[in-house]
N, C-alpha and C positions, 0 to 999 in steps of 0.2 A: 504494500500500500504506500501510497505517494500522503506521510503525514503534512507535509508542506502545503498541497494542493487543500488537506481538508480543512487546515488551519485559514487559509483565503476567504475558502468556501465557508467557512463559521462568520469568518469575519463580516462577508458582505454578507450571508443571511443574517445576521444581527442587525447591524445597517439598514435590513431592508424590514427588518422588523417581519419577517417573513418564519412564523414559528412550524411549517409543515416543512418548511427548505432544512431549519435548524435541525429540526426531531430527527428528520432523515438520516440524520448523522449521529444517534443518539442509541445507546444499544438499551434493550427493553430493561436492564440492570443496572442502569447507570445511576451514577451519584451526581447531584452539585452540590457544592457548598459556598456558600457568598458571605463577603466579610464581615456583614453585621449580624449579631445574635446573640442569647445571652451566654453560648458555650465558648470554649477557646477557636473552636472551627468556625465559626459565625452561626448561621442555618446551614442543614444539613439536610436536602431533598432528595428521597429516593424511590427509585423506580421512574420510567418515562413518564407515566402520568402528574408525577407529583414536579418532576424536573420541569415539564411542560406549565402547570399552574404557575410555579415560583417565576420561570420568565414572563409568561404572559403579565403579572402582577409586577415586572420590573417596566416591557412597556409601558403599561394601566400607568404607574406612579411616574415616571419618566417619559413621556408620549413622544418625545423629539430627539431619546438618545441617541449619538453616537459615537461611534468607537473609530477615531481617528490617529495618524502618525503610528500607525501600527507594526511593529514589524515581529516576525515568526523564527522563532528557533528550533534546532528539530533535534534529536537522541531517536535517529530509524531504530539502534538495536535493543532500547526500550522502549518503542513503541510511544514514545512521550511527545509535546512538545508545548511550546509555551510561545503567546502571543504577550507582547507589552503594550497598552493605545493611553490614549490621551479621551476620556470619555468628557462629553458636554451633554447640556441637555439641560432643560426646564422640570420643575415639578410640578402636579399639577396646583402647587398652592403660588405658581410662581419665583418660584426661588433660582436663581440658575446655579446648574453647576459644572464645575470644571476639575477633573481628578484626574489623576495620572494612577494606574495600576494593572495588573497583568492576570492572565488565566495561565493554569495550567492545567493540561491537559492529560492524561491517558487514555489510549486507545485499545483495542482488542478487534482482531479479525474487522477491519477497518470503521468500526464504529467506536465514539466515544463511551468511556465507561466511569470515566470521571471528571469534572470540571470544577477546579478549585479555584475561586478568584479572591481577586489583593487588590485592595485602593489603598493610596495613600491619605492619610488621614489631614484632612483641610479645615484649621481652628481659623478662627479671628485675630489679625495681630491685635498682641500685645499692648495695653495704652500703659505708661507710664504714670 
């Protein structure tokens, strides 16, 4: 399997906010986990259906993400690879935002079986 090519192909189905292009690539076992929640892994979604809900609800709260300045790393002999983007986007209470962080990825018999994602965490400076 070309992990390279599925890391593009996540990338612009995110982009396209396109969740039947994303799932396609998604094995019916697979994990996500996203940086917020109250365990050390953030949330932790399992099985396609539930991986399915948690993005759908990252659209819903973010309607205009995306995942920009992206670029893809690959480990073909662990089946790994890892995207870094520059994420923007509105929420729906209007807030914008702008974070820098990365997914990692493993793969199995060319579907993902796990998506682990990192932001970088964005306070308010400092007032003196």
């Amino acid at each position: 399997m070309d992990i390279r090519s599925a890391l593009i192909e996540l990338c612009d189905a995110f982009n396209a906010h396109d969740l039947d292009r994303i799932m396609a690539l998604f094995a019916e076992d697979s994990v996500l986990e996203m940086p917020r929640g109250a365990d050390p892994w953030g949330s932790r979604f399992e099985g396609k259906g539930a991986v399915r809900a948690a993005l759908a609800g990252r659209f819903a709260g973010l309607p205009d993400v995306h995942y920009g300045d992206e670029e893809h790393f690959v480990d073909e002999e662990r089946q790994t690879g890892m995207t870094t983007w520059l994420l923007t986007g509105t929420t729906v209470s209007g807030e914008r935002k702008e974070v820098r962080g990365c997914d990692f990825y493993t793969f199995r018999d060319g579907l993902v079986v796990r998506k682990d994602s990192y932001w970088k965490i964005v306070e308010p400076p400092a007032t003196a």
